[in-house]
C-alpha positions as YAML, in Angstrom:
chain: A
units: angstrom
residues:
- id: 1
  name: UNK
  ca: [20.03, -53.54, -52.71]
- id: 2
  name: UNK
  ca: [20.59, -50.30, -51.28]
- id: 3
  name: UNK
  ca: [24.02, -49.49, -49.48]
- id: 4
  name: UNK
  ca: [25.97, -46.73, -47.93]
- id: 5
  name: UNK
  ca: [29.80, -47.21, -47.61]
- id: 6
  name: UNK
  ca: [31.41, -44.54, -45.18]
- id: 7
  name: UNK
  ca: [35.15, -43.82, -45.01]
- id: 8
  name: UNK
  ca: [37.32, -41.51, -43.93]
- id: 9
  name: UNK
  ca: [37.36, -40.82, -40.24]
- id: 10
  name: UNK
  ca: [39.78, -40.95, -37.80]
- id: 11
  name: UNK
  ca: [41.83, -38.68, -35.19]
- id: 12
  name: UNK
  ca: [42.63, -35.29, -35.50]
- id: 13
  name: UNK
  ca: [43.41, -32.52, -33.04]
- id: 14
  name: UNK
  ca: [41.10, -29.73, -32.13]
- id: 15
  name: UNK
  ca: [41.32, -27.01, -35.02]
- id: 16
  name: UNK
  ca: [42.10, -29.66, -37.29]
- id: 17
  name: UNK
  ca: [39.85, -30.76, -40.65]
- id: 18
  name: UNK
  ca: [38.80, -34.22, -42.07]
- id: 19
  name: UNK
  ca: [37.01, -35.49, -45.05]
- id: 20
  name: UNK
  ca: [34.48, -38.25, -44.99]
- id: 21
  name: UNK
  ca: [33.25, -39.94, -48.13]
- id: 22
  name: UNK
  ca: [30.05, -41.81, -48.42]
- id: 23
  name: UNK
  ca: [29.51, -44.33, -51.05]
- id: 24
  name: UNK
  ca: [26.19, -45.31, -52.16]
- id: 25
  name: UNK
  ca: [25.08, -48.03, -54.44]
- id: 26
  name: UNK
  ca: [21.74, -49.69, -54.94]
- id: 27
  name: UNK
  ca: [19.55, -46.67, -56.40]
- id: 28
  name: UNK
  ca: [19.70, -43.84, -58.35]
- id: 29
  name: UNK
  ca: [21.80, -41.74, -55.85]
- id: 30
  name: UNK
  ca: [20.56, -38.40, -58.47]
- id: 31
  name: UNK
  ca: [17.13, -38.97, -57.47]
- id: 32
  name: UNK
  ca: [17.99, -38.50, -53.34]
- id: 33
  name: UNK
  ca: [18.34, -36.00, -50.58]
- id: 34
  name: UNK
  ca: [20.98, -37.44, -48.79]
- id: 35
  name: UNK
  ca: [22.12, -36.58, -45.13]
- id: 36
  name: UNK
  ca: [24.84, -37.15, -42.78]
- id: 37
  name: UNK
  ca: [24.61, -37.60, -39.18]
- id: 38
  name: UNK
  ca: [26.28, -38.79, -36.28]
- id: 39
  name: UNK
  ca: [25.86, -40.19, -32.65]
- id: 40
  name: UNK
  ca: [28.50, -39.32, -30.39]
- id: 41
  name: UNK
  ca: [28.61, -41.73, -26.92]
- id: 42
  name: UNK
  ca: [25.81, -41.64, -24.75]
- id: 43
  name: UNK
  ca: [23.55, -39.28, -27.06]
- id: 44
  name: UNK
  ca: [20.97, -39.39, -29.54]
- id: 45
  name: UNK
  ca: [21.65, -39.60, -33.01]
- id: 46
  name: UNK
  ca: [21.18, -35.97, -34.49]
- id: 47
  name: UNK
  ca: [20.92, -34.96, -38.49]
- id: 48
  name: UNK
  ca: [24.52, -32.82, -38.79]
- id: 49
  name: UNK
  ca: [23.78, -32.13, -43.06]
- id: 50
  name: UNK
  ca: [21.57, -32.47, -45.53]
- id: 51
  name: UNK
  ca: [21.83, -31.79, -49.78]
- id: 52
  name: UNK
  ca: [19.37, -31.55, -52.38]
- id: 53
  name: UNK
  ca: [19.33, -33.99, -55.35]
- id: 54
  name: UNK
  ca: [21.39, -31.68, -57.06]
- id: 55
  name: UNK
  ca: [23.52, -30.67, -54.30]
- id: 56
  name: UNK
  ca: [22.11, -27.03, -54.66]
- id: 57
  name: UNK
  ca: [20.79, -26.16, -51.53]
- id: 58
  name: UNK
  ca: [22.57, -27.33, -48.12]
- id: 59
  name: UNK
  ca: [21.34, -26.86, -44.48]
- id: 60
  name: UNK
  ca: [22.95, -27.81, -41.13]
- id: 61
  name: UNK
  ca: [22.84, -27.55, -37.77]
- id: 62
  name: UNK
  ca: [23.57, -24.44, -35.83]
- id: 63
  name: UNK
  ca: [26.60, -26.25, -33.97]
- id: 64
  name: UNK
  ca: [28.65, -26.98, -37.90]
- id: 65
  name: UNK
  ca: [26.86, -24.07, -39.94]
- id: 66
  name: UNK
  ca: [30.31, -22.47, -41.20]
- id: 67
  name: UNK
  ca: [32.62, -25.52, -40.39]
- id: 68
  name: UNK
  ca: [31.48, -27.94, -42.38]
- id: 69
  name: UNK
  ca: [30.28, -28.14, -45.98]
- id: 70
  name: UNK
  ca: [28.69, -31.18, -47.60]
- id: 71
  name: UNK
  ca: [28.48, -31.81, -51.29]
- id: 72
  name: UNK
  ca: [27.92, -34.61, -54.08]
- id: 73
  name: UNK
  ca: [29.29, -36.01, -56.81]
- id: 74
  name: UNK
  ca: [26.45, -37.66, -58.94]
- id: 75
  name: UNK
  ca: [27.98, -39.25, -61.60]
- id: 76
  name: UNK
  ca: [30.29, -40.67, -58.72]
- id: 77
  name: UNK
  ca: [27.35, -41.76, -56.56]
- id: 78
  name: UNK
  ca: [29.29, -40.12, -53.80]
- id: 79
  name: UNK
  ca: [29.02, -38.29, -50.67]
- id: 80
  name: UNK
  ca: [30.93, -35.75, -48.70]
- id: 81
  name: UNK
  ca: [31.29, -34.37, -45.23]
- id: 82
  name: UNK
  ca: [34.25, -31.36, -45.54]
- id: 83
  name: UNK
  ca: [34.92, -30.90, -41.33]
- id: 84
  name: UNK
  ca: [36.95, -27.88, -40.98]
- id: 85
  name: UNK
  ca: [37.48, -25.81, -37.42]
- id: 86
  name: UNK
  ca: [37.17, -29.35, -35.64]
- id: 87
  name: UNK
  ca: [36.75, -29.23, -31.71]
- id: 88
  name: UNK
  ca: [36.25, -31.82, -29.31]
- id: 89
  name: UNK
  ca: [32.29, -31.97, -29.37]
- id: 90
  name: UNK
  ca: [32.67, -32.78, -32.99]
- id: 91
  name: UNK
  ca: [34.01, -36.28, -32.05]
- id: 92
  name: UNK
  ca: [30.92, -39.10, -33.12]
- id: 93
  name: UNK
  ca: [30.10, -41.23, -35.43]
- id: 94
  name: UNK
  ca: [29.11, -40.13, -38.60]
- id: 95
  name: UNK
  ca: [26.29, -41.78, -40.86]
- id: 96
  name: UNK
  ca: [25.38, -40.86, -44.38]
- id: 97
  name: UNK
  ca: [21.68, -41.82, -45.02]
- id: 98
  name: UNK
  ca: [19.10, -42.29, -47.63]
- id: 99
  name: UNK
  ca: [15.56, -42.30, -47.76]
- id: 100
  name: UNK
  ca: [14.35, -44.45, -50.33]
- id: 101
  name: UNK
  ca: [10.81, -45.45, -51.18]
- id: 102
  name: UNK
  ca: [9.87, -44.69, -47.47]
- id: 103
  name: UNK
  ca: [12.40, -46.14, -45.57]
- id: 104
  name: UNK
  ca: [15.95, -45.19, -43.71]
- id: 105
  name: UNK
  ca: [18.95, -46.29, -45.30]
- id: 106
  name: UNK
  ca: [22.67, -46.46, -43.36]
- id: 107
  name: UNK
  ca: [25.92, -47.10, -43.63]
- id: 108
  name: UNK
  ca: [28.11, -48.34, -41.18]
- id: 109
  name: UNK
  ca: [29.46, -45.18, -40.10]
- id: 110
  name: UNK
  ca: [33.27, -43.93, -39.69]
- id: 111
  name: UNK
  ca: [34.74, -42.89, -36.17]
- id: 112
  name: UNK
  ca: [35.86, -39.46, -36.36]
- id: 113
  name: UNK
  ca: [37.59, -39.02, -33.39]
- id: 114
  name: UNK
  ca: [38.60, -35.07, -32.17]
- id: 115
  name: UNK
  ca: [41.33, -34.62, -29.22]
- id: 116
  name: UNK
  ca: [45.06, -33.44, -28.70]
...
């Protein structure tokens, strides 16, 4: 049984930086591009990051390219979001997903929350 186990958010003031963890259980987390993204109020949900199997090759949107970083730990079966250089339209939230045999996995997601 696949899951996804987010953690990590909460409030922090414009400038500030947060960390949010994804664990993943259920499959071979090695074998799987994995991908965060988040759905802030009243909007669409919207792919933020995405990482190779081997967490080699990133992309990201043009709104986080240079504030955020994502990365893996494979022997871990974990997931990160590094948010650095927050600002207010940062604040959503934030869903690590899986695509396994064909179909979407998610977690729960974890508020991350952006305002003085």
């Amino acid at each position: 049984q696949v899951q996804l186990v987010e953690s990590g958010g909460g409030l922090v003031q414009p400038g500030g930086s947060l960390r949010v963890s994804c664990a993943a259980s259920g499959f071979t987390f090695s074998s799987y591009v994995m991908r965060w993204y988040r759905q802030a109020a009243g909007k669409e949900r919207e792919l933020v990051a995405r990482i190779s199997r081997d967490g080699d090759a990133t992309t990201y949107i043009d709104s986080v390219k240079g504030r955020f970083a994502v990365s893996r730990d494979n022997a871990k079966n974990m997931l990160f979001l590094q948010m650095d250089s927050l600002t207010p339209e940062d604040t959503a939230v934030y869903y690590c997903n899986a695509q396994v045999f064909g179909e979407d996995y998610w977690g729960q997601g974890t508020q991350v929350t952006v305002s003085s």
